[in-house]
C-alpha positions in Angstrom: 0.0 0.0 0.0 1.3 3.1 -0.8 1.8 6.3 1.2 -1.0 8.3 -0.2 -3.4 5.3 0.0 -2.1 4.7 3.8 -3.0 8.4 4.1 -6.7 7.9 2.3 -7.4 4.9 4.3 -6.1 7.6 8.0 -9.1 10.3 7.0 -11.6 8.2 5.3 -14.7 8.8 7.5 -15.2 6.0 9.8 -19.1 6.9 11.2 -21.7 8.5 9.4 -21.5 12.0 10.1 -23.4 13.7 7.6 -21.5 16.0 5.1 -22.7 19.3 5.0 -23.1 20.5 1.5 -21.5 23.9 0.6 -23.8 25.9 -0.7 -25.4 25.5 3.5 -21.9 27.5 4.7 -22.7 30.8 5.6 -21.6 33.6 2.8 -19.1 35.9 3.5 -19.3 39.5 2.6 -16.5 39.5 0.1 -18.3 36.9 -2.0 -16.3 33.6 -0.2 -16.7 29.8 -2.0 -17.2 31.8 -5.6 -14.1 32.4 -8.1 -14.5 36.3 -9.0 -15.6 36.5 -12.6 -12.6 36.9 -15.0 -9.9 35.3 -12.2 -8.2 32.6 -12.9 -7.4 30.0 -10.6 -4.9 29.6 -8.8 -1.7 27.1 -9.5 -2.8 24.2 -7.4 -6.2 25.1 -7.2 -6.8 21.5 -8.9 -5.1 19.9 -6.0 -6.5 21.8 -3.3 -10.3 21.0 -5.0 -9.2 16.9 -4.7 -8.2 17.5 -1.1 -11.0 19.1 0.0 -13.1 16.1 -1.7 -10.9 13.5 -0.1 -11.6 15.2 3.3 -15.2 15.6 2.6 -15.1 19.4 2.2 -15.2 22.1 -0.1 -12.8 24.3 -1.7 -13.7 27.8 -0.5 -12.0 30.5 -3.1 -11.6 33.7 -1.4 -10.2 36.9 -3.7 -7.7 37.1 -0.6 -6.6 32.8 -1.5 -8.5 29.6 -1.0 -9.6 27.5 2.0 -10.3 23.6 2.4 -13.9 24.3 4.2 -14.8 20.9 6.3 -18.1 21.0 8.0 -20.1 18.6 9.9 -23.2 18.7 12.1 -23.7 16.2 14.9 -27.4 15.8 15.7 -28.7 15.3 19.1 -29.4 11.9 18.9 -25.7 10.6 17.5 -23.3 9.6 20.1 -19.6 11.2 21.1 -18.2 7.5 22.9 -21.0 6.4 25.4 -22.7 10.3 25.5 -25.2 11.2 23.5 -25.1 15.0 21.9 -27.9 16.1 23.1 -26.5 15.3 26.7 -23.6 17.7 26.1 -25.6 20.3 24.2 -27.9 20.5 27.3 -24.9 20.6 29.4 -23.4 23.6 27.9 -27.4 25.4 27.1 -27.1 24.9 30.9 -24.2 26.5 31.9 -25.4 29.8 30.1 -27.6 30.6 33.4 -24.4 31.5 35.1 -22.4 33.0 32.1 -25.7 35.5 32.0 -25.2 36.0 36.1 -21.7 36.5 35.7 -22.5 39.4 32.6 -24.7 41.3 35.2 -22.1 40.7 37.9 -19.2 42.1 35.3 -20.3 44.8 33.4 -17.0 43.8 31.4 -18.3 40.5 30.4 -21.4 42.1 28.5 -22.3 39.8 25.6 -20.6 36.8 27.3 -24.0 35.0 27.5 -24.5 34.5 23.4 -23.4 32.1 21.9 -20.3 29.8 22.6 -17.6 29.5 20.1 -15.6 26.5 20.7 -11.6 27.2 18.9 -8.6 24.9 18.8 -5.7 25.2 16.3 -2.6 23.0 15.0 -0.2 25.4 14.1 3.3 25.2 13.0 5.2 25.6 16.3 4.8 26.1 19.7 5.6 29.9 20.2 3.3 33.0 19.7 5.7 34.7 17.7 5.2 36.0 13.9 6.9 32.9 12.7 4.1 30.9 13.6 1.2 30.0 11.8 -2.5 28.1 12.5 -2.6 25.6 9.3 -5.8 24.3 10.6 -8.3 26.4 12.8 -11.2 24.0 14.4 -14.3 25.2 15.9 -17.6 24.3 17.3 -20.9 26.1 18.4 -24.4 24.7 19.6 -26.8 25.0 16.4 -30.2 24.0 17.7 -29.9 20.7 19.3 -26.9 19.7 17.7 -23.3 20.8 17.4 -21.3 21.9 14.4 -18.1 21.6 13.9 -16.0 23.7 10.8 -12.1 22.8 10.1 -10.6 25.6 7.9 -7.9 24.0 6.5 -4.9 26.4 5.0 -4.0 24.6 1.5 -0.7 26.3 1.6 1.0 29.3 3.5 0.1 32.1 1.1 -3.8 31.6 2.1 -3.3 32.6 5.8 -5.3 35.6 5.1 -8.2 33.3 3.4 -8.2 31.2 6.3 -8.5 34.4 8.8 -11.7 35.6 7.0 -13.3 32.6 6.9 -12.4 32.2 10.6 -13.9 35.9 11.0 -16.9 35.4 9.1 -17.5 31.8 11.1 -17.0 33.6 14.9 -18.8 36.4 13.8 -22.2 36.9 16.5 -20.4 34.6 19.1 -20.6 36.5 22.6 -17.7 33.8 24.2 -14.6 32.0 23.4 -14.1 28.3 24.3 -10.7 26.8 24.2 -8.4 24.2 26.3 -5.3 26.4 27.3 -6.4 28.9 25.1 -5.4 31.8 27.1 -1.8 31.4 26.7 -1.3 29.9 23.4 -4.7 29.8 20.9 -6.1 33.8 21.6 -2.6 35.4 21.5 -1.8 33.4 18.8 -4.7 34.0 16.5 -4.8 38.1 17.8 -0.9 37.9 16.5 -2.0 36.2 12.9 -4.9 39.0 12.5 -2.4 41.4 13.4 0.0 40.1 10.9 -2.8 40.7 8.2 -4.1 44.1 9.6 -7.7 42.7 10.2 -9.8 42.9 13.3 -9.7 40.1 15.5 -13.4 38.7 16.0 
């Protein structure tokens, strides 16, 4: 077996988790999945378009680069191991009693009670500095009774700034940030990428 077949085999879809079709993603402002009349595409847009299929996304061409777009949505009634969905989506509808006690207790954390967005990144090193770069930016909200999950996948390292609006588009109305050691690492690190790019930080 080959090396790209080993790879296949490692992110062929093992459960059936629906695939959400692209034209369900939420449009951007600056016309995102849609190749601007009159551009071509770019070298390796072929390549990047097979990826995206393999991984049971969607190519997302941005006029600022491209983006492998993967979503999924996990209903209530699927399980994560032995807990049901709708267990942990009731879990975390249930903490937002005391996020909206500790807005009125903060006047700081105004807006804290919307809605949750859940981040995590695999970047390119360990350190916070400009040298380092997210390649794949994960997140999560509560949609209804189920969860949703989008990867935004950077095809290369020239579509950092694709990836970034995508990101920006996705956390766009969330009133909270979710993240496992996110305070040291994931926020500063993301804040430092927008920075890079002069765009605001959602």
């Amino acid at each position: 077996m080959s090396t790209l077949d080993r790879l296949r085999d490692i992110v062929k879809p093992r459960s059936a988790v629906p695939v959400v079709a692209t034209d369900t993603l939420t449009p951007g402002r600056d016309g995102q999945f849609v190749v601007p009349s009159g551009r071509t595409p770019a070298v390796g847009a072929a390549e990047y378009a097979k990826a995206a299929l393999t991984l049971g996304g969607a190519l997302a061409e941005r006029s600022d680069g491209a983006v492998i777009v993967v979503d999924r949505e996990y209903r209530a009634d699927m399980r994560h191991g032995q807990v049901r969905i709708g267990d942990i989506v009731d879990t975390i509808q249930g903490g937002r009693d005391a996020m909206r006690l500790m807005a009125r207790a903060w006047p700081a954390a105004q807006g804290i009670d919307g809605r949750i967005l859940f981040l995590d990144l695999e970047t390119t090193g360990l350190f916070t500095g400009a040298g380092t770069q997210a390649f794949l930016v994960g997140c999560a909200i509560v949609d209804g009774s189920s969860i949703r999950l989008r990867q935004f996948l950077m095809p290369s390292f020239e579509h950092e700034k694709a990836v970034l609006g995508e990101l920006q588009a996705f956390a766009r109305g969330s009133g909270a940030l979710c993240t496992y050691n996110g305070r040291t690492f994931d926020a500063p690190l993301i804040e430092t990428r927008f920075l890079f790019h002069r765009l605001p930080c959602p």
